[in-house]
N, C-alpha and C positions, 0 to 999 in steps of 0.2 A: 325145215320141218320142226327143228327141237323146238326154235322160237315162236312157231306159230302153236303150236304144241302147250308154252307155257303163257301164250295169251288166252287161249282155250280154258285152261286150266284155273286162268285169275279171273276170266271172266265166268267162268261158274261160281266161284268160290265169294263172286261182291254176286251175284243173283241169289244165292243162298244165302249171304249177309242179308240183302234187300226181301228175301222172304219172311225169315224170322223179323226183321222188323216191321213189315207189315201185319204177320202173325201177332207181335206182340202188342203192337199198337190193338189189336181187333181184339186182342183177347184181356188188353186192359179196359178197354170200349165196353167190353162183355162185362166182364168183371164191375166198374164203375155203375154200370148201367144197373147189374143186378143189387148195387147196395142202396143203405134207404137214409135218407139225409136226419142228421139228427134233430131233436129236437131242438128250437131255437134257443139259445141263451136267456136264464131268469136272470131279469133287471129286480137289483135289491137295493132297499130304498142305505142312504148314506147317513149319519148322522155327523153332527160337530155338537161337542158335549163341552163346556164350560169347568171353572178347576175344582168343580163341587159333583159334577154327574148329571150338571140338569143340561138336557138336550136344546143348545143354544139354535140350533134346525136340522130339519129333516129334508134331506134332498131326495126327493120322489123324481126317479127314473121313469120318463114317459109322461110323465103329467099334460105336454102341451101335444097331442099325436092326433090326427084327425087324416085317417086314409081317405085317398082317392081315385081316381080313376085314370088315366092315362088322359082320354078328352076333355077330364077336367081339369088338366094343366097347361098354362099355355105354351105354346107352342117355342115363343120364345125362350122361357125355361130350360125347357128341353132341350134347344138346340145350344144354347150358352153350356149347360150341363155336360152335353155330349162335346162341343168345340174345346172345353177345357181340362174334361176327365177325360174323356176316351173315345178320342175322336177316329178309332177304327173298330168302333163296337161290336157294328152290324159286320163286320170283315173276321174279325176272332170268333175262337170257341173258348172263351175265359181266359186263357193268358194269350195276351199279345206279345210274339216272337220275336215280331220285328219293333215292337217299342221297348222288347225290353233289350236289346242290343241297340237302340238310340238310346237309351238314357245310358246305358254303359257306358258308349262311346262319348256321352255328353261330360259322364263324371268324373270318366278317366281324364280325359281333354281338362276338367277344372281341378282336376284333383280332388273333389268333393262328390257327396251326394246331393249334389244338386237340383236332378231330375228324378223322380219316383218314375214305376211303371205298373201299379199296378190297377187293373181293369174294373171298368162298374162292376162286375160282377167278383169279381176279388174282393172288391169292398164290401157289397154284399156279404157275403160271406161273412168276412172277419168279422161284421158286426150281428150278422145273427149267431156265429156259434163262438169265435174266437174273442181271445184279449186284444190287447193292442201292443203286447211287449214285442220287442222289434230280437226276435230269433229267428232261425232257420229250420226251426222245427214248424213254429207258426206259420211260416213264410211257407213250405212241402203243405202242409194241411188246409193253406186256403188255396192252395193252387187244387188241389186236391177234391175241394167245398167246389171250388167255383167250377171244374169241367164236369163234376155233378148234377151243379145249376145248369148248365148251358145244355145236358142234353135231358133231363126233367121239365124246363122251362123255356117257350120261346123268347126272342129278343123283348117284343113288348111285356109280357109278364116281369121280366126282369127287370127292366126298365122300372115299371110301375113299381115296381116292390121295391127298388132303390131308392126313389123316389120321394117314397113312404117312410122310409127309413132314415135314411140319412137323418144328420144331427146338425143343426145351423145355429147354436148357439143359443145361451138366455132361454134354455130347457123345452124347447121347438124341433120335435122329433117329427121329419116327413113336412115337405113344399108348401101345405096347406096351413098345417100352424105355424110355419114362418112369415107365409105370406100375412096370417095373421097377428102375429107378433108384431113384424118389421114394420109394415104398412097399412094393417086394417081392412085386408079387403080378399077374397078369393084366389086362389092360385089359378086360377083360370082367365081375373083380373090381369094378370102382371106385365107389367110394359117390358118393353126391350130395356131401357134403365134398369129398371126393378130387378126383374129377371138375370141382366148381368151379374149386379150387385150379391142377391142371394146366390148364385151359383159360383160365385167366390167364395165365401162364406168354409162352407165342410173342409175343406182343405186346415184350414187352421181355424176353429169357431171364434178363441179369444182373440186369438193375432188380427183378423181379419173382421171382426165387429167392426160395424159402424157406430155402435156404443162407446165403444171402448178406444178406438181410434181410427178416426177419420180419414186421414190420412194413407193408412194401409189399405183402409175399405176402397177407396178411391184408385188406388195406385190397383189391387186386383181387380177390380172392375171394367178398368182402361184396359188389363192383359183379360182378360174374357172378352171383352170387344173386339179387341186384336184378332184375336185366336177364332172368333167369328166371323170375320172378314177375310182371314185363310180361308177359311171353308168355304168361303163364298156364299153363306146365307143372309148377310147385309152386306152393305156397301159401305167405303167409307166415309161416306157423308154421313151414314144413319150413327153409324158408330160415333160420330162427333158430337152429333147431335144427342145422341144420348147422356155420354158423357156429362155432357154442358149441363142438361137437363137437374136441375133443383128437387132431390127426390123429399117426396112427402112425408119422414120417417116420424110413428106413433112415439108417444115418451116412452122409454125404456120401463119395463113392469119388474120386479123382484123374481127370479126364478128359484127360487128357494119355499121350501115349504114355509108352516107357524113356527112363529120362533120369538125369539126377540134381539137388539144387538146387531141390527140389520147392517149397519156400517161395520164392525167388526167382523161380523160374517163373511161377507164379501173381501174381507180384506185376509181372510183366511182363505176362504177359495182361491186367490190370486196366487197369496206365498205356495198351497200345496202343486197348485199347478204350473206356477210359473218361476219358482224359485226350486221349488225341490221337483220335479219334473214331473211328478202325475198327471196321466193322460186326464184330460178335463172329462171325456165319457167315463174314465175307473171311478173317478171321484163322484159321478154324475149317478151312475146305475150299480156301482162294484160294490155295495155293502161294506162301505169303507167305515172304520168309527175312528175319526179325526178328534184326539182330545186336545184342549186349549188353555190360554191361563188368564183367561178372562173370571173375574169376581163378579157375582151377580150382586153382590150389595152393594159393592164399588161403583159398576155400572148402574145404576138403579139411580146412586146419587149423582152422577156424571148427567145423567138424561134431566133426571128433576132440577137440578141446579142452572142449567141450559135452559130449561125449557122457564123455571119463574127468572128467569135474568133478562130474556126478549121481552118484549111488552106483549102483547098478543095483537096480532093486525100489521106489525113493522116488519117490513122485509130486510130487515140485518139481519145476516148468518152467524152462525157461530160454531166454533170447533174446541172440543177437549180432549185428549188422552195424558191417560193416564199409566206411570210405570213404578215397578216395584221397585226402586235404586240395589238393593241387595241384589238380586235375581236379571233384570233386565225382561220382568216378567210382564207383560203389557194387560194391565188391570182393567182398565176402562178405555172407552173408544167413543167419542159421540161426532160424527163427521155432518152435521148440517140439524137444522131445525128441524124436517119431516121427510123423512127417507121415501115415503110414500111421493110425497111431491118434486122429491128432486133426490136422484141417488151419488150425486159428487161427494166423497168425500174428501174433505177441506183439509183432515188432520193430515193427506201425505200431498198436499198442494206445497209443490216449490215455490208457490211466486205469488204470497206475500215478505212485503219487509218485515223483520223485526225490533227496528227501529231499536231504542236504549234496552231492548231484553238481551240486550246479544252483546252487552257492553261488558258483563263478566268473564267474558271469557279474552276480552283488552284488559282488565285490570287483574286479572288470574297472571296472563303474560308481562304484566311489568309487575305484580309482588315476584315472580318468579328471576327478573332481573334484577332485582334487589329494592323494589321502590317497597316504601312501608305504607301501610294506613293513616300515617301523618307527613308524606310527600306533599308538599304545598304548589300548588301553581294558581296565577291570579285566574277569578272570573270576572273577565268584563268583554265587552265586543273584539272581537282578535282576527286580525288579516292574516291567513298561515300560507306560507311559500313553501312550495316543493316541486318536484320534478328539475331538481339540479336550478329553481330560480326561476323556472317558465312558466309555471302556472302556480296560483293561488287558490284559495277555498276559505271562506268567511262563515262560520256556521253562525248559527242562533239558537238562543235559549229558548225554551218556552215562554211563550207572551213577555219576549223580550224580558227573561226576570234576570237580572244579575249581581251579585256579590259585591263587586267593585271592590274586591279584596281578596287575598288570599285564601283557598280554602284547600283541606288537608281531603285525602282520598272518600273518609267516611261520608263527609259532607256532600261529595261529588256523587258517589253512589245514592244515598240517602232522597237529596233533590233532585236525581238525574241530571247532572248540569255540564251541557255538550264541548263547552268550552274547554275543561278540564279534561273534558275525554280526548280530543283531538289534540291539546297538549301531550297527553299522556301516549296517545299511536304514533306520534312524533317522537319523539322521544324512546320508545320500544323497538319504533319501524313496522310498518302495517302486515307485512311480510310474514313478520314472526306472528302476529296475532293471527294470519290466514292460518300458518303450520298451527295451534294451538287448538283451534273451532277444530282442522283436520282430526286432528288428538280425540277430538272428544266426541267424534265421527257424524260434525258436518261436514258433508259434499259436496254441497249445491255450489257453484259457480261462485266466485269472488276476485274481487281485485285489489291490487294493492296501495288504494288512493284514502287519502286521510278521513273519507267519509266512510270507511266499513268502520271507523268507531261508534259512530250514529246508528249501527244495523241497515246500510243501504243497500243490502244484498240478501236478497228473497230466500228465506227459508222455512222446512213444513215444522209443523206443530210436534209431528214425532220425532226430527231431528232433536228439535229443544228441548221437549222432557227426555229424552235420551241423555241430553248433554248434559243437563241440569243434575239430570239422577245419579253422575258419576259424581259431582261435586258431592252430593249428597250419602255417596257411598265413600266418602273420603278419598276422592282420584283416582277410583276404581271404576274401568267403566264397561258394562255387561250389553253385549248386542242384544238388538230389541226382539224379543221372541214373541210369537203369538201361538204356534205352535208346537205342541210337548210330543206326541208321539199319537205314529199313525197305525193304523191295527186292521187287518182286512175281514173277513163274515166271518171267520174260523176265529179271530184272536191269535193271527201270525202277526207281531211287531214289522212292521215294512219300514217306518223310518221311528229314530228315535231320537230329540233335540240333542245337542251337545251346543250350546250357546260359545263362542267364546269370551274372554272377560280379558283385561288389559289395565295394567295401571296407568293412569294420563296423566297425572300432577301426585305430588308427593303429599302424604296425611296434611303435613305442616299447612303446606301451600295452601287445600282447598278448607280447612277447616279456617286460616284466618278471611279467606275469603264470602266463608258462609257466615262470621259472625261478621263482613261488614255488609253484608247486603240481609242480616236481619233488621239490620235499621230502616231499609225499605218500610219495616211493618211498626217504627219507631215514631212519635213527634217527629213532625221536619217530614218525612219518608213520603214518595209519591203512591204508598199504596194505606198509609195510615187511617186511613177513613174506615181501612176494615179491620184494622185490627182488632176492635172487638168483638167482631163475630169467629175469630179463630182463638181459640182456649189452649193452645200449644205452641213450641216452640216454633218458627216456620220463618224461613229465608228466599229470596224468590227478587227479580226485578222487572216494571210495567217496562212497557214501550208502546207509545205512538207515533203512527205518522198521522198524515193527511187523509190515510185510506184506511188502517189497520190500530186496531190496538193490542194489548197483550198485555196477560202474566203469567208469567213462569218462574214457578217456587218449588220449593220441596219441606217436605218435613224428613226425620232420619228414617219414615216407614213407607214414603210414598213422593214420588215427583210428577207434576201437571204442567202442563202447557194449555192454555185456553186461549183462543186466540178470537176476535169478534170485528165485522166488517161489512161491505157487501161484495159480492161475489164480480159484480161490473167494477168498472172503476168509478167509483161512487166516492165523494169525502163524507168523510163521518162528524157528526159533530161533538160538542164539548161531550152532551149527554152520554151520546153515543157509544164514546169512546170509555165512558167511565163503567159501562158495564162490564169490562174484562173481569175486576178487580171482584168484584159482588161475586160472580159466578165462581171465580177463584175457590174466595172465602167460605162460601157455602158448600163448593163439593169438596173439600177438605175438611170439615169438621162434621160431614154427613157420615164423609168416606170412612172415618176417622170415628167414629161418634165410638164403637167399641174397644177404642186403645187408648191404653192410659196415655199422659203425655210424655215425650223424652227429650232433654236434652241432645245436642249433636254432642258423638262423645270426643272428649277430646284428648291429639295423640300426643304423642310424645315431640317434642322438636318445636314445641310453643311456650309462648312465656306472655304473661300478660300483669302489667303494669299501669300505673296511671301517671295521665299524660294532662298539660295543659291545654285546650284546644284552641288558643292564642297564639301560641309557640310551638306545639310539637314537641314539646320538651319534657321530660321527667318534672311532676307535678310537685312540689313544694309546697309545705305546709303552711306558705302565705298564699298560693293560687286560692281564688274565690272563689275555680270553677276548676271541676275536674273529672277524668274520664276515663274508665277504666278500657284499655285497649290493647290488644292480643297483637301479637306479633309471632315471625318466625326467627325462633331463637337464634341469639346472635345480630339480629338486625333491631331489638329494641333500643330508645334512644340512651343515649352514656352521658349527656349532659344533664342537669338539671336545670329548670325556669328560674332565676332571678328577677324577673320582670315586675312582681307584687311585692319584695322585699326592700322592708324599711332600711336594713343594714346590706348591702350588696354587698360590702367587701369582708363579711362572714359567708362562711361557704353554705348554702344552704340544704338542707336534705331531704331526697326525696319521702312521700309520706307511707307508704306500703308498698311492700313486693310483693310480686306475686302471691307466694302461697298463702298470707295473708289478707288475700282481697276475692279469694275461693269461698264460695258458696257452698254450701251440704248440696246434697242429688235433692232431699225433703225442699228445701227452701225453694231449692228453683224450677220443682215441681208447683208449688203454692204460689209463687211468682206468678208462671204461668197459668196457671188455675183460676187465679180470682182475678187475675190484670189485665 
């Protein structure tokens, strides 16, 4: 009796649990039902402002929104939408219970969050009232939004208003101006292909562009297919077949309001969203004001110097950026001829060579092992053996030109001459020249085979003025910034740059370096045809191959990379090729046109002396011929040339030291000036 007594007793005690939860559920029902859903969330427009205040564009939230109807989408839309979002729609009342303990179980199982669970109508929600910060305040207040929606709204309303809603990327808010964006045609239009394709999309807009990368687009398209074929609303035949299917995608159009700096733009959109994590909708509608360190007079001469350098009518491409070497402050951006007609930009393409541009940072790594600017090795045709004797590599000069003599480092920089250079990786070991480019924060892929002295590994244009701009800041090298600080509609700082900066080569090292590749722009020098249109001091090495040409220089206020080509694998020809050099020159003394000129200054830990450039040797007052040449203290030559004197067994002396063969700041301001 006692125990039937206290079954009695518990089974009252869970009826009365089970009442109050009933009760409470009715009387939250009650409760939900009498409150009144807020007003949707105001889209405020975003701005990216330049290092001066002028508004480099205006991101208008909603621009592309064209609502519709529920029968005006097609059908397979819909059900692609439903097989991959929320394929227990019609089954929930806004959160799904049992998906959200399947994706628990999924993330526990991976250890990750792997699988989301929240419901169209959750989504809803978030995006008409919430942000997108990932709390659990958010996360209580959309679950909250949404079983508001579900009992104010039936299934199809919600549906449609999702629909409507949603965000697909390239500023296409709602099915209709996607379908117009992506493909040019009606959302009522859209094939089972199509239809897959965009309903991939909202999940991730950037990730999953077909813009932006095909590959991902493709790869979510296949799992929407999939996840169709669960559901059993195609077969999988149809699914294959779509797949396979060649979709008809329109050119990509600018989602960004007026502005100017279109390739810069874009490439700030990328870092705040994809480097520093902004949700691409905050940045999109959140009244963000994104300041930058783009120069509008800088870029002004980047675009004009590009634009009179093509011929008009030739489809060669071309690319410049431009950076502050002090700062790592990224001044100018010109990524292609007509952003309108083609939006690639070229300045962060990996995969052109750089051919002889990339050859300083080989001769940076052997003055760093003790070779001096009068290291001699012969130029003529040379068979070089490596891999322990297994394999060889035969380079060539340009149009076969060769020395058939000895020739000392300046000379080799000066004419580019590939023979000295592969001497010269021989002799370092190609290895240490990979760690070096690392140093000076290229990434790109390389190997350790005697042709990366040549530049035969594919590197982007903002690599090289990065790397450049450390030489130029004396070994100091400052990562590439394009963004200074982000600031939301109030004026709360949300992010604020801290760049880091690192010394890569010692003052000594990169200053005798920059005085031997100012001979580039010297008599002899492969870029000397412009040195007259530049009126300052300025160091920098061309590079071509068969496909690509370049140069990349600096002065002490500014380092470019301009790189010219075509974008297929096209050869370019002589002409072709010699436009790097032009564009060069002209957006450097445009960019430049209000700074006086300066000197590279120079540090401490050099000594410059004059040399024979017969011998390499301390210059004697019989040499005919002589040359004043910077060294890193300690490594200038100790011998004197004999070779012009009458009396050899008098000891001969050399003719000035150093501080004796110093020029005023005046004089070689006026040097530069009128020369």
């Amino acid at each position: 009796m006692v125990r039937l007594g206290r079954l009695r007793m518990t089974a009252a005690a869970l009826a009365f649990l089970l009442l109050l939860v009933v009760f409470g559920l009715m009387a939250g029902r009650i409760w939900l039902g009498a409150q009144t859903l807020p007003a949707a969330r105001i889209s405020q427009t975003s701005y990216i402002y330049d290092s001066r205040g002028g508004v480099i564009a205006a991101l208008h939230a909603g621009g592309h929104r064209r609502p519709v109807e529920l029968q005006e989408i097609s059908p397979y839309l819909v059900q692609a939408t439903l097989a991959i979002e929320d394929r227990r729609f019609f089954e929930h009342h806004g959160i799904d219970l049992r998906g959200l303990a399947r994706a628990a179980l999924v993330n526990l199982r991976s250890l990750s969050a792997k699988q989301g669970a929240s419901t169209l109508t959750q989504q809803l929600a978030r995006n008409l009232w919430l942000s997108h910060e990932r709390t659990w305040k958010r996360k209580l207040q959309e679950a909250v939004y949404a079983a508001m929606l579900e009992m104010k709204y039936d299934k199809t309303e919600i549906l449609t208003m999702y629909l409507n809603q949603i965000y697909y990327g390239h500023g296409a808010y709602g099915i209709e101006a996607a379908a117009e964006r992506y493909f040019g045609k009606r959302a009522k239009d859209l094939t089972l292909a199509e239809s897959a394709m965009l309903a991939g999309i909202p999940k991730g807009p950037r990730y999953y562009s077909p813009y932006r990368d095909m590959k991902n687009a493709k790869d979510r398209q296949r799992l929407v297919l999939n996840a169709m074929v669960e559901q059993g609303v195609i077969t999988r035949e149809e699914a294959d077949a779509a797949f396979r299917e060649v979709l008809p995608f329109r050119p990509p159009k600018s989602d960004a309001g007026e502005g100017y700096a279109p390739y810069f733009r874009d490439y700030v959109r990328s870092v705040v969203v994809d480097r520093l994590g902004f949700d691409e909708r905050l940045l999109a509608e959140g009244g963000l004001r994104v300041y930058t360190t783009l120069d509008p007079d800088i870029q002004k001469a980047a675009e004009e110097a590009v634009k009179r350098g093509i011929p008009a009518g030739s489809e060669q491409q071309a690319a410049l950026v431009a950076i502050d070497p002090r700062n790592g402050h990224i001044k100018a951006m010109v990524g292609g001829r007509d952003y309108a007609e083609n939006q690639y930009n070229r300045v962060l393409a990996k995969t052109r060579q750089p051919g002889s541009s990339f050859k300083p940072f080989l001769y940076l790594t052997a003055l760093e092992q003790g070779m001096t600017p009068v290291t001699r090795f012969r130029s003529e045709p040379t068979v070089f053996t490596y891999d322990d004797g297994r394999r060889t590599y035969e380079p060539r000069n340009h149009n076969d030109h060769y020395f058939m003599d000895e020739i000392d480092m300046r000379t080799a920089i000066a004419s580019s001459d590939n023979i000295y250079a592969v001497h010269t990786i021989m002799a370092v070991g190609p290895e240490n020249v990979i760690a070096t480019a690392r140093r000076f924060g290229i990434d790109s892929p390389m190997q350790p085979v005697p042709s990366l002295a040549l530049g035969a590994f594919p590197v982007s244009p903002l690599e090289m003025a990065s790397a450049f701009g450390a030489l130029a800041a004396g070994g100091v090298r400052h990562e590439p910034v394009a963004v200074l600080r982000i600031e939301d509609h109030a004026g709360r700082v949300l992010y604020e740059a801290q760049p880091p900066s690192e010394r890569v080569a010692s003052p000594a090292h990169a200053y005798v370096l920059t005085r031997l590749l100012e001979s580039v722009f010297e008599p002899g020098g492969t870029a000397y045809r412009v040195s007259s249109a530049i009126r300052r001091p300025v160091a920098g090495k061309t590079g071509t191959t068969a496909y690509d040409a370049w140069l990349v220089g600096y002065t002490p206020e500014l380092a470019a990379a301009v790189w010219v080509g075509y974008d297929r694998a096209r050869a370019i020809t002589r002409a072709e090729a010699h436009r790097a050099a032009p564009i060069f020159a002209d957006f450097i003394e445009r960019a430049l046109a209000g700074v006086p000129p300066k000197m590279f200054p120079e540090p401490e830990g050099v000594v410059t002396v004059y040399i024979d450039p017969g011998t390499g040797k301390l210059a004697s007052g019989a040499c005919p011929l002589r040359r004043a040449e910077t060294f890193v203290l300690g490594t200038e030559p100790a011998e004197v040339c004999d070779a012009h004197d009458e009396a050899p067994e008098e000891e001969p002396a050399p003719v000035r030291a150093d501080h004796e063969i110093r020029r005023s700041w005046w004089e070689d301001l006026m040097r530069w000036w009128t020369g």
